[in-house]
C-alpha positions as CSV (number, residue, x, y, z in Angstrom):
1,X,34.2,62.8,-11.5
2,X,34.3,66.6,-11.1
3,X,31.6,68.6,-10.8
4,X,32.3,72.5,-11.1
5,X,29.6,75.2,-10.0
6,X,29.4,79.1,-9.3
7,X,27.0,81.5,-8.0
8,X,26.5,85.5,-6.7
9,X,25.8,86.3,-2.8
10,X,24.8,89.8,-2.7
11,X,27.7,90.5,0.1
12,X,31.3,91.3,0.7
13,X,33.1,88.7,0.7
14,X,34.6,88.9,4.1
15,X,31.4,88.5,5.3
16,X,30.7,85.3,2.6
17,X,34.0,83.9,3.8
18,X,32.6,84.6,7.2
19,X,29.5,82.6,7.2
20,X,31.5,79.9,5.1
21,X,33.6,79.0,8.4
22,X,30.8,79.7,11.0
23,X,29.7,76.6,13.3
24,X,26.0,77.7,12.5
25,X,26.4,77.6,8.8
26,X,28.5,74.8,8.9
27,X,26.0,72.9,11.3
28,X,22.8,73.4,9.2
29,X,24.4,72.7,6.4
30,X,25.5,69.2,7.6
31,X,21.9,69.1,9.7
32,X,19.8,69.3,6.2
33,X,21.7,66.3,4.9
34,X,19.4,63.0,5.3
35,X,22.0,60.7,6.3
36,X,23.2,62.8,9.2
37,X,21.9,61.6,12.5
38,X,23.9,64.3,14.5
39,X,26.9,66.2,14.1
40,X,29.6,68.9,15.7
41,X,32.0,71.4,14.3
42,X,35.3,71.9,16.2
43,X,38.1,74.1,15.5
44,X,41.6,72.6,15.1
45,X,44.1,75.8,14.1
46,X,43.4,79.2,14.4
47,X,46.0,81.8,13.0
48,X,46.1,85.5,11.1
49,X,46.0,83.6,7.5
50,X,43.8,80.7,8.1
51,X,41.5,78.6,9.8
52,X,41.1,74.6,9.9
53,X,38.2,72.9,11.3
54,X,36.1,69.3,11.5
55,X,32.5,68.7,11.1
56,X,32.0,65.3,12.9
57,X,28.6,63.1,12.0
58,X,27.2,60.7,13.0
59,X,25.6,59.6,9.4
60,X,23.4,56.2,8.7
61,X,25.4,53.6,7.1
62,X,24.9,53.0,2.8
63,X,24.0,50.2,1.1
64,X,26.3,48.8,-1.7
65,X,24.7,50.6,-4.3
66,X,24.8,54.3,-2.1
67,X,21.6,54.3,-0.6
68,X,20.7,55.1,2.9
69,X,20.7,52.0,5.5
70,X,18.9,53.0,8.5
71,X,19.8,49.7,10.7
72,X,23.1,50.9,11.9
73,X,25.6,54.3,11.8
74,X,29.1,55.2,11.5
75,X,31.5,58.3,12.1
76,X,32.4,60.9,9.6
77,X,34.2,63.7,9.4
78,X,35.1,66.3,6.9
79,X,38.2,68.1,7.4
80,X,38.0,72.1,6.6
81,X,40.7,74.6,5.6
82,X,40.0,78.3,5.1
83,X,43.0,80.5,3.4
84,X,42.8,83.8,3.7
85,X,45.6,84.2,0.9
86,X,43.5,82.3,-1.9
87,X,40.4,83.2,-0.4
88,X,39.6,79.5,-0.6
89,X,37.4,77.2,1.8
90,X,38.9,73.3,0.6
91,X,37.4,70.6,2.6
92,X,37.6,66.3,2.3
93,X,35.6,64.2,3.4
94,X,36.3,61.1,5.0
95,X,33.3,58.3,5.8
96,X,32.9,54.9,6.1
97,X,33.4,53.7,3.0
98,X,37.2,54.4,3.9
99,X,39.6,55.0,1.0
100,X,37.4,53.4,-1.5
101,X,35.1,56.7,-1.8
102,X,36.8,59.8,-1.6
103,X,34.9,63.0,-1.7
104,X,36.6,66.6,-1.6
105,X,36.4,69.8,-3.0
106,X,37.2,73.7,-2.5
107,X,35.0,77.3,-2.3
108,X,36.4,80.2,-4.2
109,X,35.3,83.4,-3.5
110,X,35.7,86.3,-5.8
111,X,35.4,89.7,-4.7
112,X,32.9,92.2,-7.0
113,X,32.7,96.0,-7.3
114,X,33.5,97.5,-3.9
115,X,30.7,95.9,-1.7
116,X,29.4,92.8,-3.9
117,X,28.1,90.8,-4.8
118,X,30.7,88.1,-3.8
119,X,31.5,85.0,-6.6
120,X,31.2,81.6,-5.3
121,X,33.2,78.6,-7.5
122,X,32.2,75.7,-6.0
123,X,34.4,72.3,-7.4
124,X,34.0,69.2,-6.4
125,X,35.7,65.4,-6.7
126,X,34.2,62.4,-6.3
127,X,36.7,59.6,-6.6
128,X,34.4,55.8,-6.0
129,X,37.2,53.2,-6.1
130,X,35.0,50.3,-6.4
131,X,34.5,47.7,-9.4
132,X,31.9,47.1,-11.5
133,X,29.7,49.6,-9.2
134,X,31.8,52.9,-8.4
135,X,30.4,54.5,-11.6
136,X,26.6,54.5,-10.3
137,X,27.4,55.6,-7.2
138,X,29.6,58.5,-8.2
139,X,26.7,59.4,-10.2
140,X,24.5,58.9,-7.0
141,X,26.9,61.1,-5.6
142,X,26.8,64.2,-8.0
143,X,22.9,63.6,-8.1
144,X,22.5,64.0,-4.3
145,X,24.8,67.0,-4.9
146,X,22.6,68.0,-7.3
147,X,19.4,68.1,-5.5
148,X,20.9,69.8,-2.4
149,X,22.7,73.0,-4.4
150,X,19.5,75.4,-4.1
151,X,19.2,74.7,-0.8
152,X,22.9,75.4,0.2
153,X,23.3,78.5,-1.9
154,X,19.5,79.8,-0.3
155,X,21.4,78.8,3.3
156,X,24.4,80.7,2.5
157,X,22.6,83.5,1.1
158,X,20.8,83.9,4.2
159,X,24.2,83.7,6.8
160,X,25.4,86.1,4.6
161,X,22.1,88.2,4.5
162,X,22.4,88.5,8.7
163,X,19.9,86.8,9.5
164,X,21.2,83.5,10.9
């Protein structure tokens, strides 16, 4: 399933691509998710043309069907790749469900007139490998996704706005 998504940030986009890869964006971000029962963002390459980095969480385990099983946790991390070329933030995530959910995607950011306001594509894959059930819970998935946009575009807007 691929869910596809855009939106305007009334800034440059150096400074949109900025907040994008910041650990305090990054960290609320992960933080606002209800699953996430604590997390950490550490750089793994630095150079001119791009930047790759991992938010690591700590995320109450799922039930079968998606849902959120507070008796026990397990480690996830989602892998992060900034290019400066494509002006591109891709990122996959990797849980506990292991290869039979895979979840990644990429933010495209398109410059405006001179000073903004900067275009945000947002795309996203969910790939549930799982009989019988993998359908619901992709849909679980994009609905979850669904209910958090606002508040990750209102987030970014703010980073971007200077104010974080």
């Amino acid at each position: 399933m691929k869910l596809t998504r855009e939106f305007d940030v009334a800034a440059p986009r150096e400074r949109v691509a900025t907040a994008l890869c910041s650990e305090s964006f990054q960290l609320e971000v992960e933080r606002a998710r209800v699953e996430v029962v604590s997390t950490a963002y550490h750089v793994t390459e630095r150079s001119e043309s791009s930047l790759c980095f991992e938010i690591r969480s700590v995320e109450y385990k799922r039930t079968k069907l998606g849902g959120i099983d507070r008796s026990g946790t397990l480690d996830a991390v989602t892998r992060c790749r900034w290019s400066a070329k494509d002006h591109a933030l891709s990122w996959e995530y990797a849980g506990g469900a292991g290869e039979r959910v895979k979840l990644s995607g990429v933010y495209r950011l398109h410059a405006g007139e001179v000073e903004g306001p900067t275009n945000v594509t947002y795309e996203m894959n969910i790939d549930v490998r799982i009989p019988l059930i993998g359908g619901q819970i992709a849909k679980l998935i994009a609905r979850e996704f669904e209910n958090t946009w606002p508040r990750y575009q209102a987030i970014l807007r703010r980073h971007t706005a200077g104010r974080d």
